[in-house]
C-alpha positions in Angstrom: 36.9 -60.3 -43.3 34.5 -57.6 -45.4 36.5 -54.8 -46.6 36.7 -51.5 -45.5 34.3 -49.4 -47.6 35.7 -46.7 -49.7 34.4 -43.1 -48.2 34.1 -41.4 -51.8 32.1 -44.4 -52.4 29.7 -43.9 -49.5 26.0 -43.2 -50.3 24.1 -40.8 -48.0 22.6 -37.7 -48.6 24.3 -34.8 -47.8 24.1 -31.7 -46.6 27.6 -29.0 -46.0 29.0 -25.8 -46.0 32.2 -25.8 -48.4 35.2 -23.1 -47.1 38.0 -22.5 -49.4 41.1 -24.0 -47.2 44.9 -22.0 -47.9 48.4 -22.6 -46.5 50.1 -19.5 -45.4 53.2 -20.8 -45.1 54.6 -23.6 -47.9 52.4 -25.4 -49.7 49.1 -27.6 -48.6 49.9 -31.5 -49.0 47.0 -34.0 -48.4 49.7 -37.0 -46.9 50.8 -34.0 -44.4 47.6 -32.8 -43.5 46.4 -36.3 -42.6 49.2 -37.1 -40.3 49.1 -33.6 -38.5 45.0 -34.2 -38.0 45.0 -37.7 -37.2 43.8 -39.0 -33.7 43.7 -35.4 -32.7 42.5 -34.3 -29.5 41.7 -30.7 -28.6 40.6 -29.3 -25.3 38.0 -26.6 -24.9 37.4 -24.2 -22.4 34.1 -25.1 -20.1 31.7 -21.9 -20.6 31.2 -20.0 -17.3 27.9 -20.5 -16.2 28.5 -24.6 -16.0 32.1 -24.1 -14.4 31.0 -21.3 -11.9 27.7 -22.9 -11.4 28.3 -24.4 -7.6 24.9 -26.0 -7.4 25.4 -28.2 -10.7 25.6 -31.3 -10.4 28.5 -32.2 -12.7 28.9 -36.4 -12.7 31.9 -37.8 -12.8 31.7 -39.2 -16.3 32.3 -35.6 -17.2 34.5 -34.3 -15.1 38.5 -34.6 -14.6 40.3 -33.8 -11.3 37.1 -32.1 -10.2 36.7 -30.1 -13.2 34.6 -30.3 -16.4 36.3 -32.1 -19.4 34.9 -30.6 -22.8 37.0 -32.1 -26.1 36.8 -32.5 -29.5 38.2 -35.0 -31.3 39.4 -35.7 -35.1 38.6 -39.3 -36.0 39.0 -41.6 -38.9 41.0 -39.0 -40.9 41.7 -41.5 -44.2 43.1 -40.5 -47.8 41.5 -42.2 -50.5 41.6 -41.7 -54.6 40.3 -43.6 -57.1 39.8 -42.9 -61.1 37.1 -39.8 -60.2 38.9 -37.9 -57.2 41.3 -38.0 -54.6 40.2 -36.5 -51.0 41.6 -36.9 -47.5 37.9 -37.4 -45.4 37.2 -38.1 -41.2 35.4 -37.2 -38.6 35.5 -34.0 -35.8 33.6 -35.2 -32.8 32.9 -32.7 -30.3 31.2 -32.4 -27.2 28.5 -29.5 -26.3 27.5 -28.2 -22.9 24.3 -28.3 -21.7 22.0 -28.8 -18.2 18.6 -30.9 -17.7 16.4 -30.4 -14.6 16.2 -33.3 -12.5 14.7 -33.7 -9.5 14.4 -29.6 -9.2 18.3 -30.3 -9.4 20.4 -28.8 -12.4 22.2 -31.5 -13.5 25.1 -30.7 -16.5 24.9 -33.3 -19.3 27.6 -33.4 -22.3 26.2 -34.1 -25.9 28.7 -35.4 -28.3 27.8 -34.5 -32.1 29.8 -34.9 -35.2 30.6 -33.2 -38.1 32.4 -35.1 -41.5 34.6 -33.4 -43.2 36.0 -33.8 -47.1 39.4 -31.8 -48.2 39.8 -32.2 -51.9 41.6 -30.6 -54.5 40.7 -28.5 -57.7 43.4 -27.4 -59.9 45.5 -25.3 -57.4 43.2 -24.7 -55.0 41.9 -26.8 -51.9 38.6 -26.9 -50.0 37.2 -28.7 -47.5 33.8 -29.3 -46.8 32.1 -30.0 -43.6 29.3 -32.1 -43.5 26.3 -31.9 -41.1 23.3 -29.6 -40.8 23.9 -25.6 -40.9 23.7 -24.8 -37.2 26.0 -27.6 -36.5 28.3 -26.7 -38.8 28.5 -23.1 -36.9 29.1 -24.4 -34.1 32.7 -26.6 -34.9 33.3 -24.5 -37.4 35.4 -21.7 -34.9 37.2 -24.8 -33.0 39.0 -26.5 -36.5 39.3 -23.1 -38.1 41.8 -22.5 -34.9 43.6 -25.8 -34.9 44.3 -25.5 -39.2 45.1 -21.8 -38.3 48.3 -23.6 -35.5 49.1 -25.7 -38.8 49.4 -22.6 -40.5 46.3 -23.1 -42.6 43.5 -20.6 -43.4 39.8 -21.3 -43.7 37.8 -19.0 -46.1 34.2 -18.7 -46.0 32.6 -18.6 -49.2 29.6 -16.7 -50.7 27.0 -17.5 -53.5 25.5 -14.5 -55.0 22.3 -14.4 -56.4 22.8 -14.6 -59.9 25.7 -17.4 -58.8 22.7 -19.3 -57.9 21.2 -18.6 -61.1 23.5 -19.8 -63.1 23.5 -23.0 -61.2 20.4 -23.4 -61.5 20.3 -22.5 -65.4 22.8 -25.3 -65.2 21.6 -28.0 -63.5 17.7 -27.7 -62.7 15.5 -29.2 -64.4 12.2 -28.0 -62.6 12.9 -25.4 -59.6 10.7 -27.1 -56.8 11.4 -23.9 -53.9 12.9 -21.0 -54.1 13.7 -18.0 -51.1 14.1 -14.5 -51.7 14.9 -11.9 -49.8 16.5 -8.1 -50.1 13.3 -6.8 -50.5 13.0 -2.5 -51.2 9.8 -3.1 -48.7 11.3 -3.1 -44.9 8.1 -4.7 -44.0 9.1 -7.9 -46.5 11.7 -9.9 -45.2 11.7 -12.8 -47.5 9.5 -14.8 -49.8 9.2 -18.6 -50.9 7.7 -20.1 -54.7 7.2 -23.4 -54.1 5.7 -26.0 -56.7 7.3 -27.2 -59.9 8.7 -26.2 -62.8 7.7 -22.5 -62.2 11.2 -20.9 -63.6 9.0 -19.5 -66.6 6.1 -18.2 -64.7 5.2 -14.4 -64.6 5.0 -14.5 -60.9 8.6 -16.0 -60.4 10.3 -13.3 -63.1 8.5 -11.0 -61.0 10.0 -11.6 -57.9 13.5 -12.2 -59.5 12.9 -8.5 -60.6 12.0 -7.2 -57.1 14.3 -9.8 -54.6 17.1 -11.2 -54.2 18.0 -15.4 -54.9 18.9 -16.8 -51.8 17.9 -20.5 -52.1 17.1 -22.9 -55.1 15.9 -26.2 -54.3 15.8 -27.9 -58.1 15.4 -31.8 -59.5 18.2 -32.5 -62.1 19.2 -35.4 -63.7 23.0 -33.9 -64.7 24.2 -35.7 -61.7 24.2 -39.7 -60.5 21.8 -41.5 -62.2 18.1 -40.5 -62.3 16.4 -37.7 -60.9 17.8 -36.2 -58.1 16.8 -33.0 -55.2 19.0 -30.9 -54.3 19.8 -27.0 -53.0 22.0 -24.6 -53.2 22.2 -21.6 -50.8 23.8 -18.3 -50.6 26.5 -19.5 -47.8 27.4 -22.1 -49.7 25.8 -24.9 -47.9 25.0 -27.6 -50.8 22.1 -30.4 -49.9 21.1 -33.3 -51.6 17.9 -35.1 -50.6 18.3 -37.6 -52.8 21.1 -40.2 -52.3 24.1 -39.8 -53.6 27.8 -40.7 -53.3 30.1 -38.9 -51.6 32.7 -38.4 -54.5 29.3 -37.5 -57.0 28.5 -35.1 -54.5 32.1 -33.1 -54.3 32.5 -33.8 -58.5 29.0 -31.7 -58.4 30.2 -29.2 -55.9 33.6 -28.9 -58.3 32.0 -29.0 -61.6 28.6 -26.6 -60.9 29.2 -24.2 -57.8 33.5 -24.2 -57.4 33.6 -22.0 -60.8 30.5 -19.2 -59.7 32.1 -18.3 -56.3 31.8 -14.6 -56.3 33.3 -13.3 -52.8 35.4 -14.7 -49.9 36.0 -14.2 -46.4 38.3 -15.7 -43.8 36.7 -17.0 -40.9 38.8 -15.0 -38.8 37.9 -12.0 -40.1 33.8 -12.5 -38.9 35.2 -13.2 -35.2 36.6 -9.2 -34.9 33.5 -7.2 -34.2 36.0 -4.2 -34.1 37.6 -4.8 -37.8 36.0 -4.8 -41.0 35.5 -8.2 -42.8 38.1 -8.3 -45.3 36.3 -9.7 -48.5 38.0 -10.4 -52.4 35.5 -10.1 -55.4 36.5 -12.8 -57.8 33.6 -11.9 -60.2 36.0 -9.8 -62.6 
């Protein structure tokens, strides 16, 4: 019988938003927090136009005692260490609403999509990464913010400015390969790409560093895994490779090169209340 491969181990390349993850009450244990997310199941309320909607055609598959059946699901939840790290790592599968046009009938079809995610320690802090493209991300990211807020955690979001990126990049990069920049004085401009290679010491790029803001480095290096490797760092703290990597190389590069220039945080909570003011905390001094 093969073994079960170690997750930390696994080689993919990556792409997720890191939030900084709290206890509000007692102190965060990784043993805990496995058994209280393990085999979870949540139930979501169906949006109104598909539960209102009488001329859908809702199939059975998706449907319980006549009504629509929307959950998401955490999977696979597993704690693993080894000599590098130690991280508690699964799965939130989750199922999005949506219609196709069959026939000239509407017809509702569920999508099921999912989203990794990675808690992991540094020093006295925890943070949890979730794993999957930006927009994704977004949309799970409301649903297990809840369910850790019942467990009397709190999810932080967490922002990159740009001289944060900077001094990632000053860190890491090699060669800058693309960057975005935006904040413009002009209106008119709403943001501006350099792409090519090794163009940190043109004119042109000190230019726009002088005029913009740094919202996006994409860069080679060769500080992290073995060989060259792409990779991007963004003002919302989403962190891609492009190049393979493992999993634990990838969270020892998000600990070691972008945990130590976070500049400002918000809880998640906070960008839900249109009526209230996001509460944010400079860590910067």
């Amino acid at each position: 019988m093969a073994t079960p491969e170690n997750p930390l181990t696994q080689s993919a390349t990556y792409s997720g938003k890191v939030y900084r993850l709290t206890k509000t009450q007692g102190k965060l244990d990784l043993p805990t927090l496995q058994d209280q997310l393990s085999n979870k199941t949540i139930h979501l309320d169906t949006p109104s136009e598909y539960q209102e909607d009488e001329d859908l055609i809702k199939p059975d598959v998706f449907t319980e005692n006549g009504k629509i059946k929307i959950i998401t699901t955490i999977e696979d939840v597993e704690l693993t260490e080894n000599s590098a790290m130690r991280a508690l790592s699964g799965n939130i599968v989750l199922d999005e609403t949506g219609a196709v046009v069959f026939r000239e009938k509407r017809v509702l079809v569920l999508d099921t999509e999912s989203v990794r995610f990675v808690v992991f320690e540094d020093g006295e802090c925890y943070y949890m990464v979730l794993i999957a493209g930006r927009n994704l991300v977004e949309n799970v990211l409301h649903i297990i913010a809840e369910e850790l807020e019942e467990l009397d955690l709190s999810l932080t979001e967490i922002t990159l400015t740009s001289d944060d990126i900077d001094h990632i990049a000053d860190q890491l990069a090699e060669e800058l390969l693309n960057t975005t920049f935006q904040d413009y004085p002009q209106s008119s401009i709403n943001k501006k790409y350099i792409s090519g290679r090794g163009y940190q010491t043109e004119p042109e790029y000190q230019e726009e560093k002088r005029r913009g803001s740094v919202r996006t480095h994409m860069m080679a290096t060769e500080e992290i895994g073995k060989g060259e490797k792409v990779i991007s760092i963004s003002e919302d703290a989403l962190v891609r490779s492009y190049s393979k990597l493992e999993l634990q190389t990838y969270l020892i590069m998000i600990k070691e090169y972008i945990l130590p220039h976070i500049s400002t945080q918000a809880t998640v909570t906070d960008f839900n209340r249109s009526d209230t003011q996001s509460t944010v905390t400079d860590f910067s001094n």
